[in-house]
C-alpha positions in Angstrom: -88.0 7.3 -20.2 -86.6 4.2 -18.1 -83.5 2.4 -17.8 -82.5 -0.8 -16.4 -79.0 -0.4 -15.0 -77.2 -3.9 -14.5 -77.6 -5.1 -10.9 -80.3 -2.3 -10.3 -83.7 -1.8 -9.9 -85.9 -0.2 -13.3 -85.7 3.6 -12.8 -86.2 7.0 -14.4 -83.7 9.1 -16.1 -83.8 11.8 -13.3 -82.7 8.9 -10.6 -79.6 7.2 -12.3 -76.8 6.4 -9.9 -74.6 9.6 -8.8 -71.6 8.5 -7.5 -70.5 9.1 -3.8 -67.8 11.5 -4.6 -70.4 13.6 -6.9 -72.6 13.8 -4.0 -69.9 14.8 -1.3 -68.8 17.7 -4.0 -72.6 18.7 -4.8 -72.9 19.1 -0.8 -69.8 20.9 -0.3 -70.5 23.5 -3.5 -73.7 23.9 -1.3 -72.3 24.4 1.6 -69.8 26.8 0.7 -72.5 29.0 -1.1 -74.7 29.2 1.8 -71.6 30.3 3.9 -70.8 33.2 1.3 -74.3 34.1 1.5 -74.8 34.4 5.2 -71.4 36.6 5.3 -72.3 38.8 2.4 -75.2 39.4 4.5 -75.1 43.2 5.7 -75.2 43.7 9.5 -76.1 46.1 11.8 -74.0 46.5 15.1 -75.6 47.0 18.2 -73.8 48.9 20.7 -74.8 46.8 24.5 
């Protein structure tokens, strides 16, 4: 399926415009999950 979005070039569905602020919260959810994983990752102390 294509669309032609005013002032824009002919593109798929899967590539219409995602704001600036939807990208900056998409990166930030990302973020955040990768942090949560690397802490919930057990650890194993070494002693020296």
């Amino acid at each position: 399926m294509i669309y032609a979005i005013a002032g824009g070039a002919r593109m798929g569905a899967f590539q219409l415009n995602e704001s600036l602020i939807e990208r900056i919260t998409r990166k930030l959810r990302d973020g955040w999950k990768r942090l949560i994983d690397v802490l919930n990752q057990p650890g194993v102390p070494k002693n020296g």
